[in-house]
C-alpha positions as CSV (number, residue, x, y, z in Angstrom):
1,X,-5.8,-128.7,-100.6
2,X,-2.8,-130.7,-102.0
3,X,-4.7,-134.1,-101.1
4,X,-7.7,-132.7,-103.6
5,X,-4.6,-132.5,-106.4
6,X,-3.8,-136.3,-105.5
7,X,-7.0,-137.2,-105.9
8,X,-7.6,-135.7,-109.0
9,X,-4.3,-137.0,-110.3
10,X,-4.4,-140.2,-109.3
11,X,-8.0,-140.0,-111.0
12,X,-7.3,-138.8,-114.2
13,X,-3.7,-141.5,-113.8
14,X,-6.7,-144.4,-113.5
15,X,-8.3,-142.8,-116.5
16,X,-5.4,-142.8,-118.8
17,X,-3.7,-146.0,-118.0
18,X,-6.8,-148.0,-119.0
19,X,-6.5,-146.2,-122.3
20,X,-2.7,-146.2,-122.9
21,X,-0.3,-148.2,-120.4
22,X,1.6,-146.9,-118.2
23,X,1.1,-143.0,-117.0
24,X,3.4,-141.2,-113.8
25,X,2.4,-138.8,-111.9
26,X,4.8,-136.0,-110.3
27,X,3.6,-133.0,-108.1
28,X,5.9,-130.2,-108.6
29,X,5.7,-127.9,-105.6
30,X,6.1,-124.2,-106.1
31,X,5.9,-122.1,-102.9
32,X,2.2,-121.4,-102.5
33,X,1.1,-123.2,-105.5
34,X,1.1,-127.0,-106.1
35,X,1.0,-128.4,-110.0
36,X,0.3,-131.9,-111.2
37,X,1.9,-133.1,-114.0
38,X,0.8,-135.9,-116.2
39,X,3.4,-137.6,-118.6
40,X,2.6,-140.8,-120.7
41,X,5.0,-143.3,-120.7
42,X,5.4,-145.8,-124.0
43,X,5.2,-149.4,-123.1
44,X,5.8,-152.7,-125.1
45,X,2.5,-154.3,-123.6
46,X,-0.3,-154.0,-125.6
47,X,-2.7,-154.7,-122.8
48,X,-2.6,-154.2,-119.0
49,X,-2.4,-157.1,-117.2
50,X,-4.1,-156.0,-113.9
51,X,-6.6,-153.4,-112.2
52,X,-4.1,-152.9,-109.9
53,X,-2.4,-148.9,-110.3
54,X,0.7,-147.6,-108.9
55,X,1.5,-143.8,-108.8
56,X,4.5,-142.2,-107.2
57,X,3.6,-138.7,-105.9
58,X,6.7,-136.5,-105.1
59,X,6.2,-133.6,-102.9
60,X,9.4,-131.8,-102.3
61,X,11.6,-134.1,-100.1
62,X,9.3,-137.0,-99.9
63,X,8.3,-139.6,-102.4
64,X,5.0,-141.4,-101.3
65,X,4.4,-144.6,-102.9
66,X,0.4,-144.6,-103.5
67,X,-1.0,-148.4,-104.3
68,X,-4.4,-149.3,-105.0
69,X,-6.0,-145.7,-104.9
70,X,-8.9,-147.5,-106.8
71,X,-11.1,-148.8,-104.1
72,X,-13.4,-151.4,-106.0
73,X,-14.6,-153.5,-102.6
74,X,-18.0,-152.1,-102.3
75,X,-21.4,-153.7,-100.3
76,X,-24.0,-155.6,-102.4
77,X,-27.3,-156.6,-101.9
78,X,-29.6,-159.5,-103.0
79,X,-32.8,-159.8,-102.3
80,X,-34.3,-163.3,-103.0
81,X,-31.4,-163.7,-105.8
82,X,-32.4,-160.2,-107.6
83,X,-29.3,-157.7,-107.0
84,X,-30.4,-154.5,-106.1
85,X,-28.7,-151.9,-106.8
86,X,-28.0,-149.7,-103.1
87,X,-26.8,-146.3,-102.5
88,X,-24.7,-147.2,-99.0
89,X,-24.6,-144.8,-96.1
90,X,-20.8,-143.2,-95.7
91,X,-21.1,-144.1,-91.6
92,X,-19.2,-145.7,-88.9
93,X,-22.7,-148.7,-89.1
94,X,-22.1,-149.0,-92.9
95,X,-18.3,-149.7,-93.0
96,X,-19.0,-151.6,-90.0
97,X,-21.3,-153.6,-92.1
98,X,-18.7,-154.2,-95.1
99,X,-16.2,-155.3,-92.7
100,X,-18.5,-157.8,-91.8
101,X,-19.3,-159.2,-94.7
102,X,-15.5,-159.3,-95.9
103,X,-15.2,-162.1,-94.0
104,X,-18.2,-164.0,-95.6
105,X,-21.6,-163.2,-97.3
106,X,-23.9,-162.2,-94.5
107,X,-27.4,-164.3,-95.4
108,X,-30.2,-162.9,-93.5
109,X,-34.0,-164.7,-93.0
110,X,-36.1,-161.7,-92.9
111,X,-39.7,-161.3,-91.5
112,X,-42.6,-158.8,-92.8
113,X,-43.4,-156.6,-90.0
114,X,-46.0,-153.5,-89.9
115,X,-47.3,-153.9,-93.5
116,X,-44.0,-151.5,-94.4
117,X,-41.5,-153.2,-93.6
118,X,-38.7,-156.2,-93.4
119,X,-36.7,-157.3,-90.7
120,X,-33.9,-159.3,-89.8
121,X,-31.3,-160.0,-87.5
122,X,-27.5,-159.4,-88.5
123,X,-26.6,-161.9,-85.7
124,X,-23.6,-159.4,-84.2
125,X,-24.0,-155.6,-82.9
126,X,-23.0,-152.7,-85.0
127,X,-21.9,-149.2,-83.8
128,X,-25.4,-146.9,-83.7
129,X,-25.7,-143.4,-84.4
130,X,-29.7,-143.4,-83.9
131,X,-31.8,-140.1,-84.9
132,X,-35.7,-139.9,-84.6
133,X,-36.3,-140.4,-88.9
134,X,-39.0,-140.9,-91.0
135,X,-38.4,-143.8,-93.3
136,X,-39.7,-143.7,-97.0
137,X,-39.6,-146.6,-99.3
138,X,-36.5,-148.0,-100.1
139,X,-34.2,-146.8,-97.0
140,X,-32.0,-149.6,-95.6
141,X,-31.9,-149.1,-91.7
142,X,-30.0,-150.6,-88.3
143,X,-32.4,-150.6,-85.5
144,X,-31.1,-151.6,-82.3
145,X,-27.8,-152.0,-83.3
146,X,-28.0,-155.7,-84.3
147,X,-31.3,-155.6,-87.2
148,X,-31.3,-154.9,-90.7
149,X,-34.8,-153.2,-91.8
150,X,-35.6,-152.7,-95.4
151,X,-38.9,-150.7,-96.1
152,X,-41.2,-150.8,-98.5
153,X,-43.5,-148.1,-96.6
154,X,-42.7,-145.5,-94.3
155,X,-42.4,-145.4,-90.3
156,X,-41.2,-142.7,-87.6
157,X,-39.0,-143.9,-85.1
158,X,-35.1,-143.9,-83.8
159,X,-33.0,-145.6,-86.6
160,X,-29.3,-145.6,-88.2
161,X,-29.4,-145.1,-91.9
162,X,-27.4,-147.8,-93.6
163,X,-28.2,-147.3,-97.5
164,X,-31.2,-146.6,-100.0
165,X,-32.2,-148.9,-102.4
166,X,-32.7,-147.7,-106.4
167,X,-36.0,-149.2,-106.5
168,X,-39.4,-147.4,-107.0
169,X,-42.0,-147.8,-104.5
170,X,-44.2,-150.2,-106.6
171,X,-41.3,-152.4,-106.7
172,X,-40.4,-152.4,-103.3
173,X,-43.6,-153.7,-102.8
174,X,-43.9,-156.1,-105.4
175,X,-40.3,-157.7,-104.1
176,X,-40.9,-157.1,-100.5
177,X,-44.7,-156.9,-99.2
178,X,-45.3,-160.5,-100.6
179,X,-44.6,-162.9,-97.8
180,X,-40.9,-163.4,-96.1
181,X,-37.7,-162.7,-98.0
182,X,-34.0,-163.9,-97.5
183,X,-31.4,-161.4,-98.0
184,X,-27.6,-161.5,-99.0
185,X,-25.2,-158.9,-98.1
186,X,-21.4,-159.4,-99.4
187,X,-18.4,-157.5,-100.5
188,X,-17.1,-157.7,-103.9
């Protein structure tokens, strides 16, 4: 319960210091009930000079110093130099993935398979959590731990789910049912 109230703090404490400066917050603890107080602080800077936030959250007899809560590395995805935009998976495969690619942008040659599909390999294994699925357009897949799939169709078989592009199915096909594609997949 009192890390929702952090999280909502430091939240709204993102919020307001892109607006106004500099904003603390302070958790004031009260037997059962925790309370989050917001002040503003005035500051001579008239802009501010970094993403970078920094709350301290008190909580009785312990001050926790809390540094970037805002988590802006996410995974991207190119195909043939179009970004796409991706909804990524929230998996043990998918961070596995994005620590990957924080060393480098992973470039994959992918090949058309089935009529529905694309495939390529990621050139390293990544932890599997395999269920029997049926695919639709637009879900990004691991099959046997060490290939990306991206479909433009649909197929049944034993996959982990990686992402789901925003794409309808018409473009899918358009981008990917045309001949071989290469892929990028970095961090930023």
């Amino acid at each position: 319960m009192r890390k929702n109230y952090i999280i909502i703090a430091l939240s709204a404490l993102f919020m307001l210091s892109s607006c106004s400066g500099e904003v603390s917050v302070t958790s004031v603890d009260h037997t059962e009930e925790t309370r989050i107080v917001l002040t503003e602080k005035e500051t001579e800077a008239e802009t501010v000079p970094s993403v970078r936030e920094s709350a301290e959250v008190s909580t009785g007899e312990e001050t926790l110093q809390e540094t970037d809560m805002v988590n802006t590395e996410e995974l991207t995805l190119q195909i043939d130099g179009v970004k796409i935009p991706v909804t990524w998976e929230e998996n043990d495969s998918a961070e596995a993935l994005k620590e990957f690619c924080k060393t480098g942008p992973l470039v994959i040659d992918m090949s058309m398979y089935g009529g529905f599909e694309q495939v390529g390999s990621i050139g390293q294994e990544l932890p599997r959590n395999d269920e029997q699925t049926t695919t639709q357009s637009g879900d990004i897949v691991l099959y046997s731990g060490d290939q990306i799939v991206l479909f433009y169709g649909s197929n049944s078989w034993s996959y982990t789910k990686l992402g789901k592009m925003g794409l309808s199915e018409e473009e899918l096909t358009e981008l990917l049912g045309n001949g071989d594609v290469s892929i990028v997949i970095s961090v930023t």
